[in-house]
MDTraj code that builds the backbone (N, CA, C; nanometers):
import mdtraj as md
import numpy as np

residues = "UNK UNK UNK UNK UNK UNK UNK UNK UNK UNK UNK UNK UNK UNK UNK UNK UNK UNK UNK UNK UNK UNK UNK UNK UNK UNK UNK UNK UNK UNK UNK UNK UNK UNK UNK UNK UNK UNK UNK UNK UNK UNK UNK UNK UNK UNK UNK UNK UNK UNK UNK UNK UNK UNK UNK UNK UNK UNK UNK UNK UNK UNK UNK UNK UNK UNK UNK UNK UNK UNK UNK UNK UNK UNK UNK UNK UNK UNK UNK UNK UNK UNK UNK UNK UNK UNK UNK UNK UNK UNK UNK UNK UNK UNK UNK UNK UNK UNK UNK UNK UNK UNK UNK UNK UNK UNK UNK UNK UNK UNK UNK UNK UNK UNK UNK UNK UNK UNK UNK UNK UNK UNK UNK UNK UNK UNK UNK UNK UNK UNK UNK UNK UNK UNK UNK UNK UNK UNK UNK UNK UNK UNK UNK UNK UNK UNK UNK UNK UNK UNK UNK UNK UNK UNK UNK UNK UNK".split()
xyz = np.array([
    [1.1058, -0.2167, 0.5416],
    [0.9854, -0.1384, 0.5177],
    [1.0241, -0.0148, 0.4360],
    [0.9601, 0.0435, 0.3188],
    [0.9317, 0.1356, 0.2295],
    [0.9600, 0.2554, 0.3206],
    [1.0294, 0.3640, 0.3117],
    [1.0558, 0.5117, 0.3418],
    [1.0368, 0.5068, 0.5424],
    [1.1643, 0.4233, 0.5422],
    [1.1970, 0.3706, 0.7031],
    [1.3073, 0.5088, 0.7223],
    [1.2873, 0.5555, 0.8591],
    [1.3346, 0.6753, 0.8846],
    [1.4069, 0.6145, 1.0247],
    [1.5786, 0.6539, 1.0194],
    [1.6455, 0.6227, 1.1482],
    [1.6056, 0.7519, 1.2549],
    [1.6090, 0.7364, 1.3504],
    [1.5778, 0.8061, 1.4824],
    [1.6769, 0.7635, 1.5850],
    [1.7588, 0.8309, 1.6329],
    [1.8152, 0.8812, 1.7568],
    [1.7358, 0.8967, 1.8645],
    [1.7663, 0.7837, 1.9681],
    [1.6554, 0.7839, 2.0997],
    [1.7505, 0.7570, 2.1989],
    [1.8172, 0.8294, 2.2766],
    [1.8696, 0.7839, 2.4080],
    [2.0310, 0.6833, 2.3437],
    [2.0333, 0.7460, 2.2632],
    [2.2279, 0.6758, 2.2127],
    [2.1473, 0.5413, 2.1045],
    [2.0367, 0.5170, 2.1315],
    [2.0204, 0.3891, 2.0782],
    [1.9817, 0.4310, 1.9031],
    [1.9636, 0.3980, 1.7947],
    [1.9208, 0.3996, 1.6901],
    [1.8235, 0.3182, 1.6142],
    [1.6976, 0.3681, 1.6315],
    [1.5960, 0.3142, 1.6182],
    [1.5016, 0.3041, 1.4413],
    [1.4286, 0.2565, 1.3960],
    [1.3959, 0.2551, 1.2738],
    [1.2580, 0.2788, 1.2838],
    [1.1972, 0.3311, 1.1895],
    [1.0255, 0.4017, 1.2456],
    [0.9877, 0.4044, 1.1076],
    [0.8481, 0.3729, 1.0362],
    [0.8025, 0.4120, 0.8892],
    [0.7295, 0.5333, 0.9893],
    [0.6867, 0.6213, 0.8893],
    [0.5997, 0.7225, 0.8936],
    [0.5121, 0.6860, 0.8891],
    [0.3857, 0.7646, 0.9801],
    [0.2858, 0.7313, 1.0104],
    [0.1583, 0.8270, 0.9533],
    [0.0587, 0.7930, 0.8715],
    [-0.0091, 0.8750, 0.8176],
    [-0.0673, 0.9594, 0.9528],
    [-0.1036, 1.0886, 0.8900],
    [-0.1705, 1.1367, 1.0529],
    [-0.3034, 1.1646, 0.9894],
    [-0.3488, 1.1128, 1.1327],
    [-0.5188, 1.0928, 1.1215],
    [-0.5960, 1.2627, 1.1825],
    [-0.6958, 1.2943, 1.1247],
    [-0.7586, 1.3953, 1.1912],
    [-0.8776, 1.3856, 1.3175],
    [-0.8965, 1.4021, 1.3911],
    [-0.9666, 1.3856, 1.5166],
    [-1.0951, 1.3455, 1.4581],
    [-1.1399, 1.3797, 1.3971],
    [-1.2795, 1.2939, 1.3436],
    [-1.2298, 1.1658, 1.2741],
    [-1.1552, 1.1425, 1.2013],
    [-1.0705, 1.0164, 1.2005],
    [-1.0495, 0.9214, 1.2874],
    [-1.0518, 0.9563, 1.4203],
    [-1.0000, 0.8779, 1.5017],
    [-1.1375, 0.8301, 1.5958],
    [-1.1815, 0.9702, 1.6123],
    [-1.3514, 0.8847, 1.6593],
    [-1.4351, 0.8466, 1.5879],
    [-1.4181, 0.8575, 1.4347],
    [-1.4823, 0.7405, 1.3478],
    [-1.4307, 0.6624, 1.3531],
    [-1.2801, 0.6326, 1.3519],
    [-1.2781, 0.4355, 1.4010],
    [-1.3061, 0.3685, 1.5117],
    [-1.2918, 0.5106, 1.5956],
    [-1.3150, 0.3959, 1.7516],
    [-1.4803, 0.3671, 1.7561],
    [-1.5354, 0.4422, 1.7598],
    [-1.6969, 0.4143, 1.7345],
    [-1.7572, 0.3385, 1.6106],
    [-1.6606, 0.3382, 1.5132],
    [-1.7109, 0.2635, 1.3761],
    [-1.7964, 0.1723, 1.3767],
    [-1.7357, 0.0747, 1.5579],
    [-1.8297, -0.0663, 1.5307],
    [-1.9289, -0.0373, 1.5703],
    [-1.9875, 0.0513, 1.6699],
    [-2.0600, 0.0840, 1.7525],
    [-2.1938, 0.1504, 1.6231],
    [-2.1728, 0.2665, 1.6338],
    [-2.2203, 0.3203, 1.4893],
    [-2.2798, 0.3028, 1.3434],
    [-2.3800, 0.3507, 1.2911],
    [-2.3508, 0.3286, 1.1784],
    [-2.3444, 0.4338, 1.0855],
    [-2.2486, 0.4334, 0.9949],
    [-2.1620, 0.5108, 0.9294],
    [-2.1745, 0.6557, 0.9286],
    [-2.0365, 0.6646, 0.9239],
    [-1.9906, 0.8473, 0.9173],
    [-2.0655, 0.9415, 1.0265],
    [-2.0709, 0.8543, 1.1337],
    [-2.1665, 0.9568, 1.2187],
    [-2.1101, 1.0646, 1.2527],
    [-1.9020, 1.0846, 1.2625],
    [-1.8524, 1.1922, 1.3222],
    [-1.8001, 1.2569, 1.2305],
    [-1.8830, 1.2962, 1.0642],
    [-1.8399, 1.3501, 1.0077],
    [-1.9034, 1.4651, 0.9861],
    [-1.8789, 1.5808, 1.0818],
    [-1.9526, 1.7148, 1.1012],
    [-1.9752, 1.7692, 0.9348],
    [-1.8879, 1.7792, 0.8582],
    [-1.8552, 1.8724, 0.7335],
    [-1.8912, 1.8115, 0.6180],
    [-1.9503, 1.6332, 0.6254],
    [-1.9940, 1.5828, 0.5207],
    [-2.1260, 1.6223, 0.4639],
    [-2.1675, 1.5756, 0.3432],
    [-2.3014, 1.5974, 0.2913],
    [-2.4022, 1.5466, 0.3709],
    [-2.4043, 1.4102, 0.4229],
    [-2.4968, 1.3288, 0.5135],
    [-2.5740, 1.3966, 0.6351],
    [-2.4191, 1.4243, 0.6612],
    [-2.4315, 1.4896, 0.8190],
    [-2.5456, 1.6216, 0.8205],
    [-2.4998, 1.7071, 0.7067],
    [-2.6150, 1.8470, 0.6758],
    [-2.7495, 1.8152, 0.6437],
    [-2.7441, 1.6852, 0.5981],
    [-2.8747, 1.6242, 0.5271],
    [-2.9055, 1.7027, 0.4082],
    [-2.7972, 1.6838, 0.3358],
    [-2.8010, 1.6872, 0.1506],
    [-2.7111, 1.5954, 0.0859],
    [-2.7433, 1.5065, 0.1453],
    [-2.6939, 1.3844, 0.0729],
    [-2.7842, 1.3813, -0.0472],
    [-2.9153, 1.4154, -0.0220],
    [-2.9891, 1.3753, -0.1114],
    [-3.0998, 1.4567, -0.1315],
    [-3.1757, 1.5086, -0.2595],
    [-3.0983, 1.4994, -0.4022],
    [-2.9734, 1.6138, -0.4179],
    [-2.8775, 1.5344, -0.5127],
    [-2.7554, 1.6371, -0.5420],
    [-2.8336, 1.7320, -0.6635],
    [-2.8023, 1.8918, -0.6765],
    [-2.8414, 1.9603, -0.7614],
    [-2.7822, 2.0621, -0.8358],
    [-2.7987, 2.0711, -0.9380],
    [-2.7712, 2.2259, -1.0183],
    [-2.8545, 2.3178, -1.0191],
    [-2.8272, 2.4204, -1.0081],
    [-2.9093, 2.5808, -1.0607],
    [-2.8273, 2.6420, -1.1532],
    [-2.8628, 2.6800, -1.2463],
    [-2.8489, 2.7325, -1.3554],
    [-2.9500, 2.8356, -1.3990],
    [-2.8617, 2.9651, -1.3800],
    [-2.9552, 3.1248, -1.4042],
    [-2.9105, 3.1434, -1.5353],
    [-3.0020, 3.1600, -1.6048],
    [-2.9626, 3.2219, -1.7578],
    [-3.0518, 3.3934, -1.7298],
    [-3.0735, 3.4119, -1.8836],
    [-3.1007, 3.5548, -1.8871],
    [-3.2859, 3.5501, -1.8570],
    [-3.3689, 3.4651, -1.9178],
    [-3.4876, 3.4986, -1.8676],
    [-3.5789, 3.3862, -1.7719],
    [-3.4642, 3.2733, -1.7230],
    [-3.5274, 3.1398, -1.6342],
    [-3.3984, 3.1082, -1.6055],
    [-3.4489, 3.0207, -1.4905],
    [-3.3624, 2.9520, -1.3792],
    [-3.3929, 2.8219, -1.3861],
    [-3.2814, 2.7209, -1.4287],
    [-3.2757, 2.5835, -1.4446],
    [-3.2437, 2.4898, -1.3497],
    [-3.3410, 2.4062, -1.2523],
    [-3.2726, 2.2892, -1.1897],
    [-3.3031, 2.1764, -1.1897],
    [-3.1629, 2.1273, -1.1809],
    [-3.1679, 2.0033, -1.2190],
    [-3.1378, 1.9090, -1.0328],
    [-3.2101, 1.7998, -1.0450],
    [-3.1594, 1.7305, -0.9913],
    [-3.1211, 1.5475, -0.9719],
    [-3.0513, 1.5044, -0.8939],
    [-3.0130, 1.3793, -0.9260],
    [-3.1183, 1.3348, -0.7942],
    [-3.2058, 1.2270, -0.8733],
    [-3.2987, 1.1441, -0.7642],
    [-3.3120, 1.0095, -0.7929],
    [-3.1537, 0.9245, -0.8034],
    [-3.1907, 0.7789, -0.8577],
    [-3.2521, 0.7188, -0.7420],
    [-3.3279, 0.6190, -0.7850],
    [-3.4337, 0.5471, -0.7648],
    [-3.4962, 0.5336, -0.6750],
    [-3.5921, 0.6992, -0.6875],
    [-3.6659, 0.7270, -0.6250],
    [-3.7768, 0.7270, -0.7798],
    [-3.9191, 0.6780, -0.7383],
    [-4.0117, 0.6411, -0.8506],
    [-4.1282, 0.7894, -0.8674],
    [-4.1823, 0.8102, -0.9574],
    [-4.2232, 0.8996, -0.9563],
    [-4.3721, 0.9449, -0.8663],
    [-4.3839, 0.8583, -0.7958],
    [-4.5197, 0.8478, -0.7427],
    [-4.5048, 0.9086, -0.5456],
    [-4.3236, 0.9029, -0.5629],
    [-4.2836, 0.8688, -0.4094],
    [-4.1929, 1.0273, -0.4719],
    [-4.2295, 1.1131, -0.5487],
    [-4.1871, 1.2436, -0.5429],
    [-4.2436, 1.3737, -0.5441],
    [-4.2351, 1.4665, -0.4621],
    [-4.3154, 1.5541, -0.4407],
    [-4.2308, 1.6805, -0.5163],
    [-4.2409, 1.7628, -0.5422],
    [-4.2123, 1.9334, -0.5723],
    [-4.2666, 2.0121, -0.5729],
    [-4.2470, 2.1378, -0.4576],
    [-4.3258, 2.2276, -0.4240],
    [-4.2473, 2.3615, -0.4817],
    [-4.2869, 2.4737, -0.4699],
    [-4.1744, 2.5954, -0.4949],
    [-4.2572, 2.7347, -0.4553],
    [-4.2107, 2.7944, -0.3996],
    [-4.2755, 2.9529, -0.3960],
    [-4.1821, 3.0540, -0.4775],
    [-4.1964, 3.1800, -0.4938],
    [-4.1457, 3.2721, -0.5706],
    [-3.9536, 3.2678, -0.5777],
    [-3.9249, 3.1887, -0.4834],
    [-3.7913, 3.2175, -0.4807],
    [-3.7336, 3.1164, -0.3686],
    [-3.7957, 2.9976, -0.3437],
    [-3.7277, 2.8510, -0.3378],
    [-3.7940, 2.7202, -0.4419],
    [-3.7770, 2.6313, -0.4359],
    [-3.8125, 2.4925, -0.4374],
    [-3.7853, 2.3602, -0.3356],
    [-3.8879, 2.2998, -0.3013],
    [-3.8485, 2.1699, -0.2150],
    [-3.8688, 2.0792, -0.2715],
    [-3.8209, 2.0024, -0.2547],
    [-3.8527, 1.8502, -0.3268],
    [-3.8234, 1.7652, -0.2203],
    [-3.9032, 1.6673, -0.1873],
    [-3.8956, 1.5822, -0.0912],
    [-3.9300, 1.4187, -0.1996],
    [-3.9284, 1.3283, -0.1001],
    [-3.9480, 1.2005, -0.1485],
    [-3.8580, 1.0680, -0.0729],
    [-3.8666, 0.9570, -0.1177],
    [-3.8399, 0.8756, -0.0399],
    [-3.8086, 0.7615, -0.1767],
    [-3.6459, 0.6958, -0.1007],
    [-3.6234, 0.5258, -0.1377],
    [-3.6773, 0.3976, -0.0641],
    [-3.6852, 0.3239, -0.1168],
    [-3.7050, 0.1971, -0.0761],
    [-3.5976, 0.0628, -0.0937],
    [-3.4562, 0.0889, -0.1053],
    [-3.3905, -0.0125, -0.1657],
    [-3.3634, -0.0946, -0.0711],
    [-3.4053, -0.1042, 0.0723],
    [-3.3485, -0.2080, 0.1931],
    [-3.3808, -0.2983, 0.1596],
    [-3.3135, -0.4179, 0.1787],
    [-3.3681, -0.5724, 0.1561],
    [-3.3373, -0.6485, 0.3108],
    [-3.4441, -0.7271, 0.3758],
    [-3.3768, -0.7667, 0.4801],
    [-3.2585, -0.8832, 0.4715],
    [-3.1679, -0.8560, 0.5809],
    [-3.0720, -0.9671, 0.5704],
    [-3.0384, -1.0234, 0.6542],
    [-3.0731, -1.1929, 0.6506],
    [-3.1285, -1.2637, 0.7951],
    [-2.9763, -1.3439, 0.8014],
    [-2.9483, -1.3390, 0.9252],
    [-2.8029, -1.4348, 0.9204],
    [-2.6667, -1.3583, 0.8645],
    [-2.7289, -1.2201, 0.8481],
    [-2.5718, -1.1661, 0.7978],
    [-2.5633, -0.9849, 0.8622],
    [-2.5098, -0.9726, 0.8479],
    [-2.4739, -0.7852, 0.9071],
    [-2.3817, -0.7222, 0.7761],
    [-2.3951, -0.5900, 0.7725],
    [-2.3389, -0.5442, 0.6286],
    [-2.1762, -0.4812, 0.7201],
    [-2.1338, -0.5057, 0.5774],
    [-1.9797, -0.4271, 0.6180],
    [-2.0084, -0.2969, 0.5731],
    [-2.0331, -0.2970, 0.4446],
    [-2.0334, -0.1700, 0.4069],
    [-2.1643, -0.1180, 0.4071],
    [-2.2148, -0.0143, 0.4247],
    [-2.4004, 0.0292, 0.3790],
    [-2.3795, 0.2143, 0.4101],
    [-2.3473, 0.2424, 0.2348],
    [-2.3675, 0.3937, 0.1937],
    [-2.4846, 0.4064, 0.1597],
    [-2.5864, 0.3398, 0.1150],
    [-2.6913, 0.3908, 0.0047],
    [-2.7924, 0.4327, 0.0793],
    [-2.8704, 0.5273, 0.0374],
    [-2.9383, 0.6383, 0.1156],
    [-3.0586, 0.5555, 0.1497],
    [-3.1242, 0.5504, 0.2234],
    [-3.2594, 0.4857, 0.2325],
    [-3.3669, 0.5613, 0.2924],
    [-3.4659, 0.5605, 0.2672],
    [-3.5664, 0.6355, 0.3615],
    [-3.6294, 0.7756, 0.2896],
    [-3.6996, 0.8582, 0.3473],
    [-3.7309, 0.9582, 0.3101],
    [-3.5969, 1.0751, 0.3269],
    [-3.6438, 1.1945, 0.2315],
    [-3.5392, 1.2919, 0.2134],
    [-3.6112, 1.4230, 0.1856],
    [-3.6051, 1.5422, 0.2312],
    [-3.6543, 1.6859, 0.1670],
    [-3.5351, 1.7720, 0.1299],
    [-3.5455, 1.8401, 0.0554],
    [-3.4271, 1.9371, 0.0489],
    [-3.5019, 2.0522, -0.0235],
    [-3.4629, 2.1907, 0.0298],
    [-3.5248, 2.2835, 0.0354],
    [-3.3807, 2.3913, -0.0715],
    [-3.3955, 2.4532, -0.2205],
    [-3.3268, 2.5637, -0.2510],
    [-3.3704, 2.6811, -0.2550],
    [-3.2592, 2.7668, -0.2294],
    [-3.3019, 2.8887, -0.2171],
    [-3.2607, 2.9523, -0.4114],
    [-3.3323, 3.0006, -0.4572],
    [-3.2971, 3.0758, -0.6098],
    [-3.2784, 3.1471, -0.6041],
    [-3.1519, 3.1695, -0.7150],
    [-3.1442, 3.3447, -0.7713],
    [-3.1770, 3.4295, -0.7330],
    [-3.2877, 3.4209, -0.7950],
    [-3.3663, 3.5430, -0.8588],
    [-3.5045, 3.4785, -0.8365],
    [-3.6218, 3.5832, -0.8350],
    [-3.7590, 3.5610, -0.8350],
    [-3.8130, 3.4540, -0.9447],
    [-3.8875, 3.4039, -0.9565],
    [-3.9405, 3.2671, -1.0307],
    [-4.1109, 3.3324, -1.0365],
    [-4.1786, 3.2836, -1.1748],
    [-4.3102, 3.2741, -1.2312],
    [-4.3653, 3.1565, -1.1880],
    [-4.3797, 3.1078, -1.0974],
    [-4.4291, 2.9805, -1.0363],
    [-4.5293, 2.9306, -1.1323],
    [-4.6569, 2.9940, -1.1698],
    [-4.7637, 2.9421, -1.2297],
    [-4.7056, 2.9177, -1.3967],
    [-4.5517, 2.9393, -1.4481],
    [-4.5407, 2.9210, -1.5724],
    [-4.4037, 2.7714, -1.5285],
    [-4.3808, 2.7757, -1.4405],
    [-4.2536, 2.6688, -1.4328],
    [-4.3116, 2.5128, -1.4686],
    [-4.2356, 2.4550, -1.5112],
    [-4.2726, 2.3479, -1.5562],
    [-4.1421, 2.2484, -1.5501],
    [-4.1607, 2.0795, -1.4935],
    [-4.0737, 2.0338, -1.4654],
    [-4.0798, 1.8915, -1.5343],
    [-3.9609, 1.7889, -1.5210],
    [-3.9779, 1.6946, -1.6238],
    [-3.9056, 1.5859, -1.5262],
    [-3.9572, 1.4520, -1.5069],
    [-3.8418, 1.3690, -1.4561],
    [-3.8360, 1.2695, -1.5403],
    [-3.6948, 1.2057, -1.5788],
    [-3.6892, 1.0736, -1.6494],
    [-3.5065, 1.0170, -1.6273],
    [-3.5132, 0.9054, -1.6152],
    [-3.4475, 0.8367, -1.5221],
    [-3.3232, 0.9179, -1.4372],
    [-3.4173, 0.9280, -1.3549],
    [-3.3720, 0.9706, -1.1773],
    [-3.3457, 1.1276, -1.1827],
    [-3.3368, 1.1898, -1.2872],
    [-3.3081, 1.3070, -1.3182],
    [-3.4586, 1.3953, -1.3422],
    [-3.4536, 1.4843, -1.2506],
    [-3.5745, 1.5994, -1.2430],
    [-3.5074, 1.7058, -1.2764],
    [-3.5889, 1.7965, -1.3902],
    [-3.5395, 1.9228, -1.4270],
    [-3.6721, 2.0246, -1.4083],
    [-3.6355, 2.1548, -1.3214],
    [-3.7110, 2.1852, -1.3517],
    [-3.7271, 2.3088, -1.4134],
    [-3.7871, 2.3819, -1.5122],
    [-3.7560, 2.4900, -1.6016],
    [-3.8515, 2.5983, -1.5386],
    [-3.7719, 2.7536, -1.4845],
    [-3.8935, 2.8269, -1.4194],
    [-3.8475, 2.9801, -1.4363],
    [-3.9452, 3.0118, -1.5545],
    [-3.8776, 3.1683, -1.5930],
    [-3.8681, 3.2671, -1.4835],
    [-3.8192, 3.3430, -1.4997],
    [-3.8211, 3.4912, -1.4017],
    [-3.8807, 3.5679, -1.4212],
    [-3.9593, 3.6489, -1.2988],
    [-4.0336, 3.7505, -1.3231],
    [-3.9860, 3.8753, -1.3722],
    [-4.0282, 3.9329, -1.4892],
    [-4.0071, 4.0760, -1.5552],
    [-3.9126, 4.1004, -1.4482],
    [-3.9689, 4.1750, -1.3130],
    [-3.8716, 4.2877, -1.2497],
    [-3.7047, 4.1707, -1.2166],
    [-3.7044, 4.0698, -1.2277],
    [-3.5306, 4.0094, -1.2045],
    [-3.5309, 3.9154, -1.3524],
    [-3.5372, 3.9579, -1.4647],
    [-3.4580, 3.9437, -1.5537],
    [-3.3123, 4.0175, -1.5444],
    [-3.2110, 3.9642, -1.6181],
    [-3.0893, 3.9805, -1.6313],
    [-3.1673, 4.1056, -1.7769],
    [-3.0589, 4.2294, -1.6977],
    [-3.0308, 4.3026, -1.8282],
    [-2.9257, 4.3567, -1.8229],
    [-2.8803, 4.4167, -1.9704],
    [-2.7611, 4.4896, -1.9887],
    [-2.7715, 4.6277, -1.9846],
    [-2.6748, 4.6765, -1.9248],
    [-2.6770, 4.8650, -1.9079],
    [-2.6241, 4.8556, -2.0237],
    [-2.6453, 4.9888, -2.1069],
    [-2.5642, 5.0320, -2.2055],
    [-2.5088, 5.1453, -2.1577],
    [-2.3456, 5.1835, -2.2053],
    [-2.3218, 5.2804, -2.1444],
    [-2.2962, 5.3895, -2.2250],
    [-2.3544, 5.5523, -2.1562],
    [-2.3083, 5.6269, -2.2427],
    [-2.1872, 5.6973, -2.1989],
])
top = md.Topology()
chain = top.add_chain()
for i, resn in enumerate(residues, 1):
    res = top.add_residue(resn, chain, resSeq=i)
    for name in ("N", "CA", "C"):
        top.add_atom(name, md.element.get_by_symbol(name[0]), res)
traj = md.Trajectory(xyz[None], top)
């Protein structure tokens, strides 16, 4: 075996590979794995917080705040966007389950079901001037800032 390490045990001389070490959520995700379905003991993942879904950017420039987000195939009819002066939510829902008669999945990451996710912005937002765009799976939405939180420059004397 590959990077076999001798060990001294009681006069005897023993041979051991190294053993990856697992982290405690590691270990009760395998023992529950079958039990479970997926990543349930992963405190620190995206899933777990419930922002798996949609992933996003904000982007503050000098007179609007840009976001973008990733919403594959979710259709436009099954998406909502709300926003007040200084968040946005976007909620909505997939449909990709197919039933499967006679079989059980090994693997099943893909998000299913409804989803909201709530950001907090920058800076203050013109709500009645923001304007947003979706085209494939990607929502942007463009939303200037109000006069008093524009970005300005001091000049110095």
């Amino acid at each position: 075996m590959a990077n076999e390490v001798e060990i001294k045990h009681g006069g005897e001389i023993q041979k051991a590979a190294p053993v990856r070490m697992l982290s405690p959520f590691d270990d009760m995700e395998r023992l529950f794995g079958s039990f479970f379905p997926r990543r349930w003991m992963s405190p620190f993942s995206a899933e777990w917080m419930g922002e798996s879904m949609p992933r996003i950017d904000v982007i503050e420039k000098d007179e609007e705040i840009v976001l973008l987000a990733e919403v594959p195939g979710v259709d436009r009819k099954d998406l909502d966007v709300s926003m007040t002066d200084s968040t946005v939510t976007i909620k909505g829902k997939t449909n990709h389950r197919t039933e499967t008669e006679n079989a059980s999945y090994y693997c099943s990451e893909i998000v299913h079901g409804a989803f909201s996710r709530t950001v907090s912005l920058p800076s203050e937002v013109n709500v009645e001037k923001a304007k947003a765009q979706f085209k494939d799976g990607m929502l942007e939405i463009d939303m200037p800032k109000t006069e008093k939180s524009r970005r300005r420059t001091l000049r110095l004397d």
